[in-house]
C-alpha positions in Angstrom: 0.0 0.0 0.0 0.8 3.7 -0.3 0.2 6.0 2.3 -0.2 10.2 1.6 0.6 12.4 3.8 -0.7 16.4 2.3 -1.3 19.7 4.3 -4.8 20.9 4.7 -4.6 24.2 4.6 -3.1 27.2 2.4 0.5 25.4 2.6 3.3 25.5 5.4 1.8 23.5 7.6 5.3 22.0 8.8 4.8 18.6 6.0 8.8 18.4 6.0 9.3 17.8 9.8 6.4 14.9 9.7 7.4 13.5 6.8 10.9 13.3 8.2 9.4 11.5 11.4 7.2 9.5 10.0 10.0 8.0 6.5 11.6 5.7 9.5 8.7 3.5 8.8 8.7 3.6 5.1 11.0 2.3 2.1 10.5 5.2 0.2 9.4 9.0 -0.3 7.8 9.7 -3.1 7.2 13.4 -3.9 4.0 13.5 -6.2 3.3 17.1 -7.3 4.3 20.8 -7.0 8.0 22.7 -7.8 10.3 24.7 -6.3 8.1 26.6 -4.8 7.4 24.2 -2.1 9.5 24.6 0.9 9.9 21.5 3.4 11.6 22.7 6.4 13.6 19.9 8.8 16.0 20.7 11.9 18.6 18.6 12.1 20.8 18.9 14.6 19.4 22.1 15.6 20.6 22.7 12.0 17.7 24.6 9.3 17.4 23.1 6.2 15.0 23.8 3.5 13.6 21.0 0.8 12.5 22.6 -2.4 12.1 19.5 -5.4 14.0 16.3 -3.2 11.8 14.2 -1.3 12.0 14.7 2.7 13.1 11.2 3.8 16.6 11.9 2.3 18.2 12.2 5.3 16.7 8.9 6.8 19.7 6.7 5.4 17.1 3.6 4.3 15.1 5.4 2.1 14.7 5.7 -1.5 13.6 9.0 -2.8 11.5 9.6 -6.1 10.7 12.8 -7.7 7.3 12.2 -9.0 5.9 12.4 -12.7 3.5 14.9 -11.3 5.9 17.1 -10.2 7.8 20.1 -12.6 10.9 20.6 -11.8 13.6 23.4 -12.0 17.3 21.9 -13.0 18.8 24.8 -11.7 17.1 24.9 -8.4 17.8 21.4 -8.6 21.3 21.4 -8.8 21.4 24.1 -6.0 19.7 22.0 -3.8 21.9 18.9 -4.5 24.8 20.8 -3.9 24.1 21.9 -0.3 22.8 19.0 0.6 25.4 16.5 -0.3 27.8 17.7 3.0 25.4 16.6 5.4 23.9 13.4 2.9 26.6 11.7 1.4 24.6 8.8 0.1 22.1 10.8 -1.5 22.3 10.6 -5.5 22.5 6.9 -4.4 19.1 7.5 -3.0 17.6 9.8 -5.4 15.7 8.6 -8.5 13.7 10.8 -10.9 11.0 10.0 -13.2 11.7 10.6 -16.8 8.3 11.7 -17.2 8.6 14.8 -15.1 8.1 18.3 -16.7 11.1 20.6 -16.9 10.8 24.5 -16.1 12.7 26.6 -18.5 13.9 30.0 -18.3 11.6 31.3 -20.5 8.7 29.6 -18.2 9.8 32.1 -15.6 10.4 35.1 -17.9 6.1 34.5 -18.6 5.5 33.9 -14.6 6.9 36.9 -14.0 5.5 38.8 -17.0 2.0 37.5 -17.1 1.9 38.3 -13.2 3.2 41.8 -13.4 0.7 41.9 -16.1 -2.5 41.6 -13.4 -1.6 44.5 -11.6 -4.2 44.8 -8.7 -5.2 41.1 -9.9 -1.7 39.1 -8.8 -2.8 35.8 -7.2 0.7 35.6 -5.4 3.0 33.9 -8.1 6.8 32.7 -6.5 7.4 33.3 -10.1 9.3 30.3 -10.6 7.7 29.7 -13.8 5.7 26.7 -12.5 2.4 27.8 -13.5 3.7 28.0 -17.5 5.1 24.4 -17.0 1.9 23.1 -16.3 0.3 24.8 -18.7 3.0 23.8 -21.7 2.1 20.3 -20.1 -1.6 20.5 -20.4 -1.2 21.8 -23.7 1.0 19.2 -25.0 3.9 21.2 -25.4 6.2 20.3 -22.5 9.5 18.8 -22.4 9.9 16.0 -19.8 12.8 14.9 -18.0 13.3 11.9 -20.5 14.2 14.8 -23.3 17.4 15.1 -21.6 18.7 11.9 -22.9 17.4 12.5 -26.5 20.2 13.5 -29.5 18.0 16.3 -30.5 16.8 18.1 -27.0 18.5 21.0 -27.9 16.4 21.1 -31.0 13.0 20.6 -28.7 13.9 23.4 -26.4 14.6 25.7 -29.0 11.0 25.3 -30.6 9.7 25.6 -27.0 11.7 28.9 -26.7 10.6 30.5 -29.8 7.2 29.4 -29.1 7.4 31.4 -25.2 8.9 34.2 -26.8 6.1 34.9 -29.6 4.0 35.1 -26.1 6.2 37.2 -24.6 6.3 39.8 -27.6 2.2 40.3 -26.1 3.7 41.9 -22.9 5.5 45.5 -22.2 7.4 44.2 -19.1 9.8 40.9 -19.6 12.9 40.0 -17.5 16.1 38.8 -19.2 15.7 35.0 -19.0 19.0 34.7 -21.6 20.9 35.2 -18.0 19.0 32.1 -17.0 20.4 29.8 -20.1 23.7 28.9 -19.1 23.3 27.6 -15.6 20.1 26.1 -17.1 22.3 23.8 -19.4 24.8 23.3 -17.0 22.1 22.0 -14.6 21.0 19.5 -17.6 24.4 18.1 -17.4 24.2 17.3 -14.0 20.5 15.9 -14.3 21.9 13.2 -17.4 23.8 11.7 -13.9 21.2 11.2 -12.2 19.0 8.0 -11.8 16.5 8.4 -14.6 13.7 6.0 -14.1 9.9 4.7 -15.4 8.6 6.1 -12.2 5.3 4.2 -12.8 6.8 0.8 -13.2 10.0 1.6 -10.4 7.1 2.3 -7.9 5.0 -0.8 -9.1 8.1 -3.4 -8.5 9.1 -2.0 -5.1 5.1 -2.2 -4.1 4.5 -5.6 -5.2 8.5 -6.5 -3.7 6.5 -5.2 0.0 8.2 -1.8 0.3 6.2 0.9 2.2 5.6 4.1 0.4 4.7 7.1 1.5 3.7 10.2 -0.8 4.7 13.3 0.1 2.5 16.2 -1.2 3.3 19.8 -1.4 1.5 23.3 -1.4 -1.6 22.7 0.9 -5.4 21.0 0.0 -6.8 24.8 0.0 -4.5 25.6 -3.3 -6.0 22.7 -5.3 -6.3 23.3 -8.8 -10.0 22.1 -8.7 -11.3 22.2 -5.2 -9.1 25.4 -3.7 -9.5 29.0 -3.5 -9.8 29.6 -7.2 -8.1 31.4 -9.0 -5.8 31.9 -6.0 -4.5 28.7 -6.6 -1.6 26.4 -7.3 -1.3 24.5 -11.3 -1.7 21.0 -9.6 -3.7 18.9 -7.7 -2.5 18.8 -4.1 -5.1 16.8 -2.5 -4.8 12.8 -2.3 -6.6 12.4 -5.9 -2.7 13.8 -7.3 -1.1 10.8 -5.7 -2.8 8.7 -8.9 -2.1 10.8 -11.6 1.3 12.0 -10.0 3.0 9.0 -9.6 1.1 6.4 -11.5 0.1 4.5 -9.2 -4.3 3.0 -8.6 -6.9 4.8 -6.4 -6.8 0.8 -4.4 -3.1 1.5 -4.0 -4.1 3.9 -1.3 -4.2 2.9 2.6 -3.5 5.9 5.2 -3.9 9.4 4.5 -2.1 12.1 6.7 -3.2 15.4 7.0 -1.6 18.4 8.5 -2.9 21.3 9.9 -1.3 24.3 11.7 -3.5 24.8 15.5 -4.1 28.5 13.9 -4.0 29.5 9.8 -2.0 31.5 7.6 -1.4 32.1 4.1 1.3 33.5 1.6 0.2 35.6 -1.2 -3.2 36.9 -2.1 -6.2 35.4 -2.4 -9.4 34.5 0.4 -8.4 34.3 3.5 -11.5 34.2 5.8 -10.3 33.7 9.2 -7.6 36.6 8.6 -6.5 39.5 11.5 -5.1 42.3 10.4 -4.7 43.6 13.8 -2.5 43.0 16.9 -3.4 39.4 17.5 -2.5 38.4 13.8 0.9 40.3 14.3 1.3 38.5 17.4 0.5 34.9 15.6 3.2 35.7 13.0 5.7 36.7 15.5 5.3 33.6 17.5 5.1 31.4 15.0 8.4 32.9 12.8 5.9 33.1 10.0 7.8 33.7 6.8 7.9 32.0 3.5 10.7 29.5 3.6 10.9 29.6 -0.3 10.2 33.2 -0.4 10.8 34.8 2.8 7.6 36.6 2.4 5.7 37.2 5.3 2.8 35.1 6.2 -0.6 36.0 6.6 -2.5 35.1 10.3 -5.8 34.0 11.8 -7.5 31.7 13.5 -7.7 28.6 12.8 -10.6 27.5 10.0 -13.1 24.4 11.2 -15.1 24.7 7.7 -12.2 25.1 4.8 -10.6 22.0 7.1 -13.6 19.7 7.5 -13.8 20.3 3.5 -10.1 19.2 2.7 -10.7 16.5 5.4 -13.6 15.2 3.2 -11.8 16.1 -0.7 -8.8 13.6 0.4 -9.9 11.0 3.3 -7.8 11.7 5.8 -7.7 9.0 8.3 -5.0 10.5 10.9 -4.9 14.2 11.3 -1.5 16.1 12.4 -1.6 19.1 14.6 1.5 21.2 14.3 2.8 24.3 16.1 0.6 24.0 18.9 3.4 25.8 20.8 2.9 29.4 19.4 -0.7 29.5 21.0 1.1 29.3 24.4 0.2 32.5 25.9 -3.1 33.7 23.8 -6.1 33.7 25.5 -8.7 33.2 24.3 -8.4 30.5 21.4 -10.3 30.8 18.8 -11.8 28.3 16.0 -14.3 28.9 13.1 -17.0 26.5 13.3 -19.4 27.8 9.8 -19.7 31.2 8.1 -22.0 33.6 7.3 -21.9 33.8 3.6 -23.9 36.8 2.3 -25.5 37.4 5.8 -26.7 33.4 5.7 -24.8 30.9 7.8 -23.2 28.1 6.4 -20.7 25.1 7.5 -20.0 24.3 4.2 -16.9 25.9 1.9 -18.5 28.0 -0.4 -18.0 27.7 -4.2 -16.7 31.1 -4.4 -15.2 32.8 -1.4 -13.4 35.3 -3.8 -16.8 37.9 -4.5 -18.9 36.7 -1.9 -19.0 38.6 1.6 -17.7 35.7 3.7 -17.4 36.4 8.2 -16.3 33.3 10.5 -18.6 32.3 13.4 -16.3 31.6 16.5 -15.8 29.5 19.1 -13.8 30.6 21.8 -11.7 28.3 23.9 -9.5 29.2 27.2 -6.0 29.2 26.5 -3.6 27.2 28.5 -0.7 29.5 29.4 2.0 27.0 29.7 4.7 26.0 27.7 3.3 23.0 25.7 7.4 22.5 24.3 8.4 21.1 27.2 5.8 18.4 27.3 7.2 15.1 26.3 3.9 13.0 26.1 0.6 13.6 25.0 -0.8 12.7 28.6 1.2 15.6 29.9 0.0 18.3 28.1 -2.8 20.9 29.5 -6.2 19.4 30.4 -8.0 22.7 28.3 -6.0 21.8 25.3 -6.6 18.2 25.4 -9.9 19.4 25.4 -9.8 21.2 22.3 -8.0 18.5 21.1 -11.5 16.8 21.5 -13.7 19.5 20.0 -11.4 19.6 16.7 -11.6 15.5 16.6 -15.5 15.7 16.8 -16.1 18.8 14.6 -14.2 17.0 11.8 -15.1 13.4 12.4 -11.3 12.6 12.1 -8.7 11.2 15.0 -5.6 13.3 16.2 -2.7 10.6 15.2 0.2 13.7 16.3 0.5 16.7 18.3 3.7 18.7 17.1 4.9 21.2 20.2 8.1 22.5 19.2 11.0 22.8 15.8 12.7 19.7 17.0 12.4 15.9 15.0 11.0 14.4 18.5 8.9 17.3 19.9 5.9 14.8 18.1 3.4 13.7 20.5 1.3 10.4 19.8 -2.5 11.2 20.9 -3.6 8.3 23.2 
C-alpha cells in the first residue's frame, strides 16, 4: 500500500518535519506534485534546512527517494539543492531517483510567470514566479518537455522550438525579464540531471510495491491551493489533495491505505487570495511573530488567523484523511482566548460548508472561543502531559471534523511529536 501524507490548509503546515518523522517506517518518499516553490523545512541537529524539489526522507539513510511524474521541476534549483545538501547526505544521489516523465521548467517559463503576473496589476494571485504555473500549462497543452528529453540526441532542438514558441507570447507583454541570464546555468544544470538516476517512475514504484516496500507520498503546497477544489483562482497548477497521488506517480486509487493530514492549530497564508479567518490587527501580528511566520521559499511574510473548522472539515472530506497532524501548537502558548471557526456567514446566511466562491462573496467566520492554556506546551514530552484545556480542544477539533488526532507537534525539534492516546 501507499500512504499520503498532504497539508490541509493554504501550505506551510510544517509537512517536512512529519514526513521526516514518520519515512523511518517507510522504504520510500515519493514526492508526487508541485515545484520549487514548495519549501519543506527539517532541523537537524538544531541545523535549518529547507527542501524545495528532493523528497523529505533523504536524510533517513534507508530510504529511497522519487521525484514524481507529477511534479515540474527546475534543474537549476535542482542542482542548488543537490549541492548543499550533499555535505550533510553523502549517500544521496544513491538515493535519489527521478522520473523521466517529469516536466522541466525553463527560463523562458519564468520570464512568462513573471511577465503574465506583473501583467495583473491589482489582480496578482501571489505567483513565487518560478515559472511553474507556465510548466503546467505547456504540459496541459501538449507542449512540455519531460525529463526523458534530456537523454534525446536532439533536445536541444525541442527546447529551441519551446523557446521560440514562449517568446512569440512574450512579444504580447511591455514588461519581460532577461531570462537569456537564465540559459547557461540552465544547461549546466542538464548536465548534472543526465547523472542522475532516470527511471519509469510508474513501473519503479509498481516493483518495489509488489517486492512489499512501504511508500509514502509526500505532497506539497496545501489541499486549499488545489487546482479544482481550492480558493480559485488563487490557486496552485496541480492537484494537491490525495486524488494527485494517482495521476502524479502512477500508481491505482486501491493503491491507497492511510492518508495524513496536516494542519497548523491556527491559519496562515502566503500571497493573495481569500483568507476568511484573517486579522489584520494585533493578535495576527502577534501569531506571525510567535510562529516565525515567513515564506521559507520566499521569505515573504505570512498571513495570520485563526484557525478554519469549515475550509478543514472540507479538505478532510476532498482527500480522506484518516489520521490528522496538529502542528505548532506551541505558538498559542500564551493567547487567550483560542479561537476556532465552526461555519460562516456567507452573504449574511450561515453556512458550515466551503463556499464555491469565497473570492466575491462577503464571507465572516462564526467563533468558538476556547480558554488558552498559558504553559509551555514544548516542554511536554507525552501527550498525557499536556494541559487538560488543550486536550480538550483536542477533543472538539476531533468531533467537529469526524477525524482522530494521530500527532501533536509542540516544538522545531524531529522528537517534539506527540502520539495522541
Amino acid at each position: 500500500m501507499i500512504d499520503v501524507l498532504l497539508g490541509l490548509q493554504w501550505g506551510d503546515e510544517g509537512k517536512g518535519k512529519i514526513v521526516d518523522y514518520l519515512a523511518e517506517r517507510y522504504d520510500i518518499i515519493a514526492r508526487f506534485q508541485g515545484g520549487p516553490n514548495a519549501g519543506h523545512t527539517l532541523y537537524l541537529d538544531g541545523n535549518k534546512v529547507v527542501l524545495h524539489t528532493i523528497p523529505s526522507g533523504v536524510f533517513q539513510q534507508h530510504c529511497l527517494n522519487l521525484i514524481g511524474n507529477g511534479v515540474v521541476i527546475d534543474p537549476v534549483t535542482l542542482q542548488n539543492e543537490i549541492s548543499k545538501i550533499k555535505p550533510i547526505c553523502p549517500g544521496l544521489l544513491e538515493r535519489l531517483f527521478v522520473s523521466q516523465r517529469a516536466h522541466l521548467i525553463l527560463p523562458t517559463h519564468r520570464a512568462l510567470d513573471a511577465a503574465s503576473e506583473a501583467a495583473k496589476g491589482d489582480d496578482k494571485i501571489g505567483s513565487t514566479l518560478k515559472g511553474i504555473g507556465p510548466a503546467y500549462m505547456d504540459k496541459t497543452g501538449r507542449n512540455g518537455l519531460r525529463v526523458g528529453d534530456i537523454l534525446s540526441k536532439n533536445f536541444k532542438d525541442k527546447y529551441d522550438k519551446l523557446t521560440q514558441k514562449h517568446l512569440q507570447l512574450l512579444g504580447q507583454y511591455s514588461s519581460v525579464v532577461d531570462w537569456k541570464q537564465w540559459e547557461q546555468p540552465f544547461f549546466e544544470a542538464i548536465e548534472m540531471m543526465r547523472s542522475l538516476q532516470i527511471v519509469n517512475g510508474e513501473y519503479w514504484l509498481d516493483n518495489h510495491v509488489h517486492n512489499g516496500k512501504k511508500v509514502l507520498a509526500e505532497g506539497a503546497q496545501g489541499s486549499m491551493l488545489d487546482i479544482d477544489f481550492g480558493t480559485y483562482p488563487f490557486v496552485t497548477s496541480s492537484n494537491t489533495i490525495a486524488a494527485g497521488v494517482c495521476n502524479g506517480l502512477g500508481v491505482a486509487p486501491s493503491r491507497i491505505g492511510e492518508v495524513y493530514g496536516i494542519t497548523k492549530a491556527y491559519c496562515t497564508r502566503v500571497g493573495g487570495g481569500p483568507f476568511p479567518t484573517e486579522l489584520s490587527d494585533e493578535t495576527g501580528e502577534a501569531l506571525r511573530a510567535a510562529g516565525a511566520e515567513f515564506g521559507a521559499t520566499t521569505g515573504r511574510p505570512r498571513r495570520c488567523g485563526w484557525i478554519d473548522l469549515v475550509a478543514l472539515r472540507y479538505a478532510v472530506m476532498l482527500s480522506g484523511v484518516t489520521k490528522l497532524i496538529i502542528t505548532k501548537a506551541d505558538v498559542l502558548d500564551n493567547f487567550n482566548p483560542i479561537k476556532a471557526a465552526v461555519s460562516y456567514l456567507a452573504d449574511g446566511k450561515e453556512t458550515k460548508e466551503f463556499p464555491y466562491d469565497v473570492c466575491d462573496k462577503e464571507i465572516a467566520p462564526v467563533y468558538e472561543s476556547f480558554a488558552g492554556w498559558a504553559q509551555p506546551v514544548s516542554s511536554c514530552e507525552r501527550y498525557e502531559d499536556l494541559p487538560q484545556v488543550f486536550k480538550d480542544y483536542c477533543r472538539f477539533v476531533e468531533n467537529y471534523l469526524h477525524t482522530k488526532i494521530a500527532f501533536i507537534s509542540n516544538g522545531t525539534g524531529r522528537n517534539q511529536l506527540l502520539t495522541v492516546s
